[in-house]
ROMAR-10810 format. One record per residue (C-alpha): x, y, z; residue in one letter. Coordinates in pm, whole numbers, plus 50000, padded with zeros to 5 digits. Layout:
<atoms>
XYZA;...
</atoms>
This chain:
<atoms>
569728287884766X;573318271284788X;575118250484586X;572148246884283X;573518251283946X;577068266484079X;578568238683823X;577608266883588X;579438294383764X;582548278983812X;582758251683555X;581068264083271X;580898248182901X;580638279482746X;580588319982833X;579408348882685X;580318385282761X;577138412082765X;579408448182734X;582328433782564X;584298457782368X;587988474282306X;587448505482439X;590258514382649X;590278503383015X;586318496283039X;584718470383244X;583708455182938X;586988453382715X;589218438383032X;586888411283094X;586728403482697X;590328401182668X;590718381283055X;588408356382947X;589728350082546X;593068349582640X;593158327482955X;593138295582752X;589438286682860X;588328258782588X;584578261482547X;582878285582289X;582838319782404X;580428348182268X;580568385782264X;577588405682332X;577278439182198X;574758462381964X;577928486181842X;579978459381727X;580488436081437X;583328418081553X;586298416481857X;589378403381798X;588298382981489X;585458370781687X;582148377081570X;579888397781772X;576118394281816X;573228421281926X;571238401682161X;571058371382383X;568398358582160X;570888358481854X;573518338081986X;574338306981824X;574228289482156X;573118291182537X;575858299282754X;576138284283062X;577698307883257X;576878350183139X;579418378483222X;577238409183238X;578868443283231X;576508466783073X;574598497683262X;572418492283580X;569148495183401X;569818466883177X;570828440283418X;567278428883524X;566538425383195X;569388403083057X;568968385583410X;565588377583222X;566118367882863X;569148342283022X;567158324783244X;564118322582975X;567088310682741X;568728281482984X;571758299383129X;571998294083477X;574568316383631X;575868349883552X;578368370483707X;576838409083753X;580358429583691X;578008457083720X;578488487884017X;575768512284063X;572188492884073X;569868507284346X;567548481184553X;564698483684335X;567038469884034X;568518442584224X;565158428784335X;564128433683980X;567408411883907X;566618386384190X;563108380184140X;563948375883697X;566318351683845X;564608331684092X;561788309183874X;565028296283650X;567228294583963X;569738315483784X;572538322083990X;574128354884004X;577508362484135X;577938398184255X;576438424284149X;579718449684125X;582228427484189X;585528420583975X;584228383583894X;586058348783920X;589018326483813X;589128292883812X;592748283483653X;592468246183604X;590098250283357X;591518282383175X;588118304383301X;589668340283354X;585678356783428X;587208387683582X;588538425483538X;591608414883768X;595268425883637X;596518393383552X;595808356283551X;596368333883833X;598488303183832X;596878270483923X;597168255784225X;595348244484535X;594178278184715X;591128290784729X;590278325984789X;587078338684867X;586568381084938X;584108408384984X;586658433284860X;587428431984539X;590308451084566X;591738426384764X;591148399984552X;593758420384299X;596228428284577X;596248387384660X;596418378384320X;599488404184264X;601228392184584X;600878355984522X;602328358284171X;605448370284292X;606048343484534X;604888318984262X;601268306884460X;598648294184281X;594688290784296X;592288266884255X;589278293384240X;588958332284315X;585438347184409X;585228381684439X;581528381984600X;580598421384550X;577408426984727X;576868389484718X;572838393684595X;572468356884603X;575758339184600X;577578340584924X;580038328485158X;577758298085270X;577188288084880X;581068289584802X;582238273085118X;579188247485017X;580968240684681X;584138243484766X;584368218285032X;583448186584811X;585808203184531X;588998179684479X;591148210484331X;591038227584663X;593298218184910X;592418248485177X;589918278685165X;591188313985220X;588478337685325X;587798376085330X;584968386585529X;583478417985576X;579948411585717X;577568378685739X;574448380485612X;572588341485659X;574228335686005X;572988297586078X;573598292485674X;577498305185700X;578088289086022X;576278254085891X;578498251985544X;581438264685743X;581558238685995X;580508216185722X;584108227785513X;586098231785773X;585758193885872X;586868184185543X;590088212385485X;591688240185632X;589528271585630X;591298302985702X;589948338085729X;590908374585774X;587498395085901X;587838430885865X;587098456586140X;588708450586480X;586878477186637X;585978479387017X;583038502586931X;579658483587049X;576328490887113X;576678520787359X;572718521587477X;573178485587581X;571638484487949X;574468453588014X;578578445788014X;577598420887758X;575378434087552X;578128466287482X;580028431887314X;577108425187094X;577798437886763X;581608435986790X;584688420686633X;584878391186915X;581558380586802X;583158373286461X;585828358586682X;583838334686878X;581918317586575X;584918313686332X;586388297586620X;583308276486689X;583298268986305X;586468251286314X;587838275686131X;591238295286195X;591258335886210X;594468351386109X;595338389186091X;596718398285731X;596688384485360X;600348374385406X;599498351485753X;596258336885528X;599028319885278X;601218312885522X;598878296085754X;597598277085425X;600948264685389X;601628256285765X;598578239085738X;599418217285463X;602838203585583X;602108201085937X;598598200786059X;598598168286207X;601078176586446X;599698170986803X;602358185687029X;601738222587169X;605348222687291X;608208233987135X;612248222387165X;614358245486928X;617418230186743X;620018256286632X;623528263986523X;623408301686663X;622468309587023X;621158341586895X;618698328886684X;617608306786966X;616948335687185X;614978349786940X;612638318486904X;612498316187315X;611498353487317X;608788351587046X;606978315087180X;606718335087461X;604958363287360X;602768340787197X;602698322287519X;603958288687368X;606148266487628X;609268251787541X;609848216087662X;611668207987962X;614398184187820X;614378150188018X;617998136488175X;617868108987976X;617568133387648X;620158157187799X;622568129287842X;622238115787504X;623008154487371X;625868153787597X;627518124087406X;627108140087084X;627708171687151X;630888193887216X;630578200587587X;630008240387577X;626608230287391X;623728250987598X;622548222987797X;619138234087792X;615978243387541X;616768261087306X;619858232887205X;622798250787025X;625118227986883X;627378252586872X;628028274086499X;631168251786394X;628758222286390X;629068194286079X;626308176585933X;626598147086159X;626438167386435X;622688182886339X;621848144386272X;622678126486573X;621218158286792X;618428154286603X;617878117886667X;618338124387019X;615288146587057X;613068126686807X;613638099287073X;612148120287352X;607848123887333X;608068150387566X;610328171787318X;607418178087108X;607848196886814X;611068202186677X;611688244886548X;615068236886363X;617108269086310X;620318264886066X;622548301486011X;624998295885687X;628388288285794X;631388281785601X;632298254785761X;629818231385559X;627418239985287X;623108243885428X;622928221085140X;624558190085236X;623058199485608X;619738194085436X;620598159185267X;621468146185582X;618488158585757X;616138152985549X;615358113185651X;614488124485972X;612608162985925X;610228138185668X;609268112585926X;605308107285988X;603828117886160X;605528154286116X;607588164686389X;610078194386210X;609528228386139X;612348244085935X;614038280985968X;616788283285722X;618188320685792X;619308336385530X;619128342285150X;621198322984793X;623508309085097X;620368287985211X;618248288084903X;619188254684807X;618748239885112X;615258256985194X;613988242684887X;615258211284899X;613268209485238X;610378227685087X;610428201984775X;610378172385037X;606978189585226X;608608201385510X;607038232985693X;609878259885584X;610338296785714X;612328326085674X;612778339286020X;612788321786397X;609328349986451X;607468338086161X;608088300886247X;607148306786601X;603778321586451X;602728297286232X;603388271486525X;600748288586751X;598448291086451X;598438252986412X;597788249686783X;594448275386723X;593418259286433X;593528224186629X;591518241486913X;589078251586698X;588918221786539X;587648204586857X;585278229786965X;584078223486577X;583148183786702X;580838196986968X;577318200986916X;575558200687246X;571898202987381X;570118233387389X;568668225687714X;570228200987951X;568728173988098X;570288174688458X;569168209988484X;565778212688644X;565108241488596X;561698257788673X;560918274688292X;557248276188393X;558128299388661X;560828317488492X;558578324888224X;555988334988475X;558568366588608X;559228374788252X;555338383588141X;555288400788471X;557778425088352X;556508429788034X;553158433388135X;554518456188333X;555598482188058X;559148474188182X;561998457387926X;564588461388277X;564368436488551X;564978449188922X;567248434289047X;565398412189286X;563288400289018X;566778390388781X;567478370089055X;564588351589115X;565178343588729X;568568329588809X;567018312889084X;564418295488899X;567298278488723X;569148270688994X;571888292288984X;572278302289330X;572368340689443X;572428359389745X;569498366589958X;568138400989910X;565198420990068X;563498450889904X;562578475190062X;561118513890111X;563278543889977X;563488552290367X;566438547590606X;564028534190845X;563258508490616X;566498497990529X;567788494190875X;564848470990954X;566078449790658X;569418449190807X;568328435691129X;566218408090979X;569138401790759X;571748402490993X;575318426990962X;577028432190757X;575188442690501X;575228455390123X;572678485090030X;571878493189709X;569148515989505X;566378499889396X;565288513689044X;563918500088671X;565618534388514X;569098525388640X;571018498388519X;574448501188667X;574338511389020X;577888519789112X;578188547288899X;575908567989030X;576978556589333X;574078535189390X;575978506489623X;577238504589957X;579028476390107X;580278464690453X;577588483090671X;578338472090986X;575788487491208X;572358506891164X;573658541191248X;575988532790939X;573108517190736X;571308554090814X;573878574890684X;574468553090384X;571078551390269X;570588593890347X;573688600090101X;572378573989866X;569758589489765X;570938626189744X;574008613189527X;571378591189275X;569238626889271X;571638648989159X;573948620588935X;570048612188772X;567278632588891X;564468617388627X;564818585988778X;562098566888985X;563728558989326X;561508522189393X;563618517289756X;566328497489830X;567758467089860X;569948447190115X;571418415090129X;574058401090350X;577518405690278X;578788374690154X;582358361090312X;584168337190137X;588018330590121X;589948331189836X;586908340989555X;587368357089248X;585228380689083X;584008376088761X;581128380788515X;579228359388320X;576078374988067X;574598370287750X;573038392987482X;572088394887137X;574238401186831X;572878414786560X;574348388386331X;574868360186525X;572268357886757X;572588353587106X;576158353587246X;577818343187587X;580488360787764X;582488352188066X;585518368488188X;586688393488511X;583798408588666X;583788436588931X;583048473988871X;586238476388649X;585298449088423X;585058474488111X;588628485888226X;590338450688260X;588598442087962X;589368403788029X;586588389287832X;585928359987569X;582248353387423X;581208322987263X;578488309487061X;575938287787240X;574388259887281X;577478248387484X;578398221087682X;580598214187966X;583418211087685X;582718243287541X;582298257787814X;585198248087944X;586478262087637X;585308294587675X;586768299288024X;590298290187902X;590218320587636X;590898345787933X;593358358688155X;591658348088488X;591428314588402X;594918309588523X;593808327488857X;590868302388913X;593518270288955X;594968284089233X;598538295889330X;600858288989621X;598298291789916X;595068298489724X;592878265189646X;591738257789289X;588248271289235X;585038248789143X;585558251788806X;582508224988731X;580518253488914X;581498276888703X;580908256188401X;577748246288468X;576428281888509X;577498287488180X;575578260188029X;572728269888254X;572578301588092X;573008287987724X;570288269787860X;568068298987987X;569058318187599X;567218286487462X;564028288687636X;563108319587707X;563488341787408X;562638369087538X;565968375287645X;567608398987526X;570328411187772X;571718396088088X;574638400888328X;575508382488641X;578198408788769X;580078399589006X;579568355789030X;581948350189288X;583718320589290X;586108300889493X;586548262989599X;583428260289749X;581478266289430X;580038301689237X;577658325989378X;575218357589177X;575638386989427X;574108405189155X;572108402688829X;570658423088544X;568248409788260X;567428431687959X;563748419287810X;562398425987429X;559028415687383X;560608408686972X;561798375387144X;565198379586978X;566728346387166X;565388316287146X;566648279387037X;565798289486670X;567178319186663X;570878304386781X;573208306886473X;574398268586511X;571338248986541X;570918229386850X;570278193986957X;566558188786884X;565028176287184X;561708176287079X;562518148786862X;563068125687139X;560808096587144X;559948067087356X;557508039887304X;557418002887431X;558857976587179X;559587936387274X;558617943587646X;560877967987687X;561018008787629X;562448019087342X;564128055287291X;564298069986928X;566858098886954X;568908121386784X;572508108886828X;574658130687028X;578318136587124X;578088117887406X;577128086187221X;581228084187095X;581708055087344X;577968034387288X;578488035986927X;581928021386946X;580217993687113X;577207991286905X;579507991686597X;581847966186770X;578527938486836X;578117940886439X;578437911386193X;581017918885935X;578527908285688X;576177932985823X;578397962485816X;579397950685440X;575667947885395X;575447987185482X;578527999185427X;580047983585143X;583127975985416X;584727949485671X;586157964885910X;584747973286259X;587337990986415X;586598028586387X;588838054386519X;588078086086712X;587908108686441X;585838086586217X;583718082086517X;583198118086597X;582088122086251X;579208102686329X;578128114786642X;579138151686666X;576988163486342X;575418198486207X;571828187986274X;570918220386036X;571878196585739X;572448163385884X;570548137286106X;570658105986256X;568388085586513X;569618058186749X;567018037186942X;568748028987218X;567148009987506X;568527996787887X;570057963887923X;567017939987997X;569257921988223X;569207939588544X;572577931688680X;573347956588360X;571187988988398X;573708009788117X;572018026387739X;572628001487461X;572078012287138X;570477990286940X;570078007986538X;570648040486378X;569158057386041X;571158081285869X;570838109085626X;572828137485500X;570548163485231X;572488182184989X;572718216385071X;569998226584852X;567858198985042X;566608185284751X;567728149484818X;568938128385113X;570928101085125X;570488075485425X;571758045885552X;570638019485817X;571777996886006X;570277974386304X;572187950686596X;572957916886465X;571287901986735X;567547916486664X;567417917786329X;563617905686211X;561837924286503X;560917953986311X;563007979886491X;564787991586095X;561207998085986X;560728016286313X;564008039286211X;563378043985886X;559918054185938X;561068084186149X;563638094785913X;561108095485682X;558728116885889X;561278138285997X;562668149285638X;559638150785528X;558708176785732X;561658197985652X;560668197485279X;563318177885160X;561948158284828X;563458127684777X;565418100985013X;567768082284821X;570298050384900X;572468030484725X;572527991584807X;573937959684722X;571517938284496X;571727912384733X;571177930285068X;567067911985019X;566217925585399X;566797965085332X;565217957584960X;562097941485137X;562047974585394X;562527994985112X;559327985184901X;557577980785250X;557468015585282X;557038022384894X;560398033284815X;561028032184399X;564008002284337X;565978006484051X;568967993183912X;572458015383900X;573268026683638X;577178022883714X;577187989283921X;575417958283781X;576057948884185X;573897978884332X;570207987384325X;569608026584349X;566258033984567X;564498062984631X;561678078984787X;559678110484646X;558668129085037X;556498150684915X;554158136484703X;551048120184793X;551548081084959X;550328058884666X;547658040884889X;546688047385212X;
</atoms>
């Protein structure tokens, strides 16, 4: 479920308490007096056999004997009974309730689910502390107090949290546009809030408190979805390290950890923060200054020390200060008394007047490469903050923003801090706490790019061998064996072109592994060949740099008597050798994949080698990726500053490096079996990246897979081609990539056609209104181009030539589309062509109806419409527009 009948939860007509009473400091009296005394305006009822009347109100014995059906039930009677009432309100017409309830055991909440489901009754909860929604006077909770309206929202697992927020808040005078205290969210969760929330107009920004995610590809869909359209900001509880300590692979001891929760709220869009205090204060940041661009800092102040202290925390948080330009420095030097720092941070000196902030001021603003502006003012008494503030505030309010303000100190500044405040500039008490909810804008901006990218599961200029790879898999399994050898991990790698180091296998002999030498040449690596051990080095299971077969004999002796006594049930197979590989200048690092037991599979790249645990340099991500997100990925760790080279040391192939990444989101996609994999150490230097060793962990389960990827992947078997006017015609999913075509295909438009379709003029699009079209959640969202070659040879480039659009509701009841076809070939047949696979395609993902608005006197998408029996009616709102719809799943009226 998601969004269904959540109108009823949080904007409810009327209310009506199950447990209400006035015994002191019960469930059932707090919530009576909460929700009566919040100023809510709709009838409210109280429920209760042992009471006549509460508070003048009169109170009735049953559901059954109210007056009215409430729309929205507060339930805070015993465990037993909840099922029950879940029962009579659905039967009655109430179609959410919030279960205040603690103590029901799984047979009563599936009891409570299942009474629910045939009314689609939503239930909040059960034992949580409830909801407020301020605007409209609904106080449906046990919390302390009442929150103030405003523009927040706050969404938690913890309901003790949700008091602690609401307390802290209150005293800095914050208000809410909705609190959600989920409980054991039965049946509404994060997905359904962030669902309703995101369309809401009294929500400016989403706070979030997460403890665990149930509905993975459900959270990440509606978060993406919310995240595009505000700020959504979360604290996740549990930073712990501890992982999965059986797994057989680097990676797969990540699965199950805090930088999985990392990687998708990233991926989301969304921005993670560390306390309730940064949530609200990234909220605010947010607000007054997320469309800054610059990742730079200059710092204005009156006090070199406070300076300092903003230089010493950017670069902890490893943000740069700008290099001031000559011409910048010159223009400071004319307004400026000459003992001014001459550098970034700019102190103008303590006994500084108004004028003096103003024309330094104007001097940076005139200099891009400033970028943004940290002003830091210390009281003085040589002029009052306040008339500082006046004088500054034409410039700190120019758009786009460009100021953040620190105004140290307490009454001495208050005046001015609000003023600034008051005018929507990004204010802050200390130089720290500025300098932190800088480098939280520049995460949340990260994020929100990786958010725009939704690449292929597989890629095309791959070719990969999947028959074969798949072949090496059922060997192993059919093998009783969920551990590749290594030889055969690498012939998996192979089979998708990742390139890896010869290696022989051979006997558990030293007479074996010289003759393996020879053939292979010296030096040589030797290492134990066994399906019971995983990581070879640490029971001393490797040896490199043999240089010679009496060295190769003596390695291989000690070998095995150190892997008998380190793990004496092990099966010794033999050996293997492969040629010591020398390169110049590589670094060592690891790249794997595993399965998390909430997300999915999960990709991780970072510093490989035998200390990889130890240097614990490491970032995962969520696939599918792309060469952006991959890219991505690499950036999040400390070696990535290694791998673009230093003084004498070349940069390394970093589109190597990339693209073994996306080969192995790739490899995650089609083989499912998957369920562990390591390539530790992939060397890599200028010359490109190299496996000198691999491990795959296999689970007959099949727990990777495309489907099983917690962001849904670009569906490639929806590709279709067919010939159409002499030509070949491509029906496609639209994808990233297509930013650039569709500018053009948008740009060869009639005005009158896009007014036709769009109800607007205008051609020229911008990037972000452009990414919105092509980098979509295909999970709730689709849209096919046809796109088709230039017939004119000279001009061999992808045109696209239409594109059919529809976005279901998140309940996928209805979808709403749109269509539009090149100017040029209009008539030809390619809309019904479109339409018709939009049609097929929703269909078959059980969405019911496919809806559109259009102008009455659009006669071509009228006459498509009734071609392919669509119902045409007119709108009810707009004497100008005809509503049409289809019904998908019932029967085609003729055949």
């Amino acid at each position: 479920m998601s969004i269904r009948n959540l109108d009823s939860l949080f904007a409810p007509n009327s209310v009506a308490v199950f447990g209400a009473s006035d015994r002191p400091a019960s469930v059932g009296a707090t919530v009576w007096r909460n929700l009566t005394t919040s100023g809510f305006q709709g009838p409210v009822y109280a429920v209760n056999t042992r009471y006549q009347s509460l508070g003048g109100k009169p109170v009735f014995a049953t559901a059954a004997a109210l007056p009215g059906v409430p729309d929205l039930a507060l339930i805070c009677t015993p465990p037993a009974t909840v099922p029950g009432l879940v029962a009579q309100l659905g039967q009655l017409g109430t179609r959410a309730a919030v279960i205040l309830s603690a103590g029901l055991d799984a047979a009563q909440k599936q009891s409570m689910l299942v009474a629910a489901r045939p009314h689609l009754l939503r239930i909040l909860g059960p034992n949580c502390i409830g909801l407020q929604v301020p605007q409209v006077g609904l106080n449906a909770s046990f919390a302390q107090a009442a929150a103030k309206p405003g523009e927040l929202a706050f969404v938690t697992q913890s309901g003790a949290l949700l008091t602690a927020m609401l307390d802290w808040a209150d005293t800095l005078g914050i208000g809410f546009s909705h609190l959600v205290s989920l409980g054991e969210h039965a049946d509404v969760d994060f997905g359904d809030v962030l669902d309703y929330l995101a369309s809401d107009a009294h929500t400016r920004a989403i706070l979030l408190y997460i403890e665990s995610v149930d509905a993975p590809r459900k959270f990440m869909s509606a978060a993406r979805a919310a995240a595009r359209n505000k700020p959504v900001i979360v604290v996740k509880a549990g930073r712990s390290l501890q992982g999965q300590r059986a797994a057989a692979s680097h990676t797969g001891a990540m699965a199950g950890s805090d930088m999985v929760y990392e990687a998708a709220i990233a991926r989301a869009g969304m921005l993670r923060v560390d306390t309730l205090q940064d949530l609200l204060l990234a909220a605010q940041t947010l607000a007054r200054f997320r469309s800054n661009r610059s990742d730079q800092l200059t710092v204005l102040t009156n006090g070199g020390g406070a300076g300092v202290m903003a230089a010493d925390a950017a670069a902890h948080a490893g943000i740069a200060l700008a290099e001031l330009s000559a011409t910048t420095i010159a223009q400071l030097d004319a307004v400026l008394p000459a003992n001014w720092s001459h550098a970034n941070p700019v102190d103008i000196i303590g006994d500084a007047p108004a004028q003096r902030y103003v024309e330094a001021l104007k001097a940076i603003n005139q200099d891009p490469a400033a970028g943004a502006v940290l002003f830091i003012h210390a009281p003085t008494a040589i002029v009052a903050s306040a008339d500082i503030a006046r004088a500054l505030l034409p410039l700190a309010t120019q758009s786009p923003p460009r100021l953040l303000a620190c105004w140290l100190g307490g009454a001495a500044v208050a005046q001015a801090r609000q003023s600034f405040q008051d005018a929507g500039v990004a204010c802050f008490e200390t130089p720290e706490q500025a300098v932190r909810a800088f480098a939280m804008g520049l995460a949340y901006r990260r994020n929100q790019e990786q958010l725009m990218q939704t690449p292929p599961a597989a890629a095309a200029r791959l070719p990969a061998d999947r028959a074969g790879a798949q072949a090496l898999i059922d060997t192993t399994l059919a093998s009783g064996r969920t551990l590749m050898t290594e030889p055969e991990a690498k012939a998996l790698l192979s089979a998708y072109r990742i390139e890896t180091v010869a290696t022989r296998m051979t006997a558990a002999t030293a007479g074996a592994a010289i003759a393996a030498a020879t053939q292979v040449g010296y030096p040589v690596a030797l290492k134990i060949l066994s399906a019971d051990i995983s990581h070879k080095s640490e029971v001393g299971g490797v040896a490199l740099n043999l240089a010679s077969a009496q060295e190769v004999r003596l390695a291989a002796r000690a070998m095995l008597e150190r892997v008998r006594q380190a793990r004496p049930g092990a099966r010794i197979d033999g050996f293997t050798v492969q040629a010591m590989v020398r390169r110049a200048h590589t670094q060592e690092l690891i790249v794997g994949a595993a399965i998390d037991p909430a997300f999915g599979p999960v990709i991780l790249f970072g510093q490989g080698g035998t200390a990889v645990e130890l240097l614990a340099d490491r970032a995962l991500a969520l696939p599918p990726l792309n060469l952006a997100l991959a890219r991505a990925l690499v950036e999040r760790t400390r070696v990535s500053r290694l791998l673009k080279g230093w003084r004498d040391v070349p940069a390394a192939d970093l589109d190597a490096l990339y693209e073994v990444l996306v080969t192995v989101s790739q490899m995650l996609a089609d083989l499912p079996q998957i369920s562990e994999l390591d390539i530790n150490p992939l060397i890599l230097n200028h010359q490109g990246a190299l496996a000198l060793d691999a491990r795959v962990g296999l689970k007959v389960s099949a727990p990777a897979g495309a489907a099983n990827f917690a962001i849904r992947p670009y569906p490639l078997d929806l590709v279709q081609t067919l010939p159409w006017q002499g030509r070949l015609l491509t029906l496609r999913p639209i994808r990233p990539e297509d930013e650039f075509q569709h500018r053009q295909f948008l740009g060869q438009l009639d005005a009158e056609d896009i007014r036709m379709r769009v109800f607007y003029s205008r051609r020229s699009i911008g990037h972000g209104e452009l990414a919105r079209l092509t980098q979509i959640d295909y999970e709730r969202e689709m849209a096919f181009v046809a796109v088709a070659c230039d017939p004119d040879p000279a001009n061999a480039a992808e045109q696209t030539l239409g594109v059919v659009r529809a976005v279901a509701d998140p309940d996928n009841i209805d979808a709403e589309f749109g269509i539009i076809v090149r100017s040029d070939i209009k008539g030809l047949g390619l809309g019904a062509l479109l339409l018709r696979k939009m049609v097929d395609y929703l269909r078959a993902r059980g969405t019911r109806r496919l809806v559109a608005t259009v102008l009455g006197n659009n006669q071509r998408m009228r006459e498509l419409a009734r071609q392919l029996e669509f119902q045409d009616h007119a709108s009810p709102s707009d004497p100008d527009t005809r509503s049409i719809h289809l019904d998908l799943q019932a029967p085609p009226a003729r055949p």
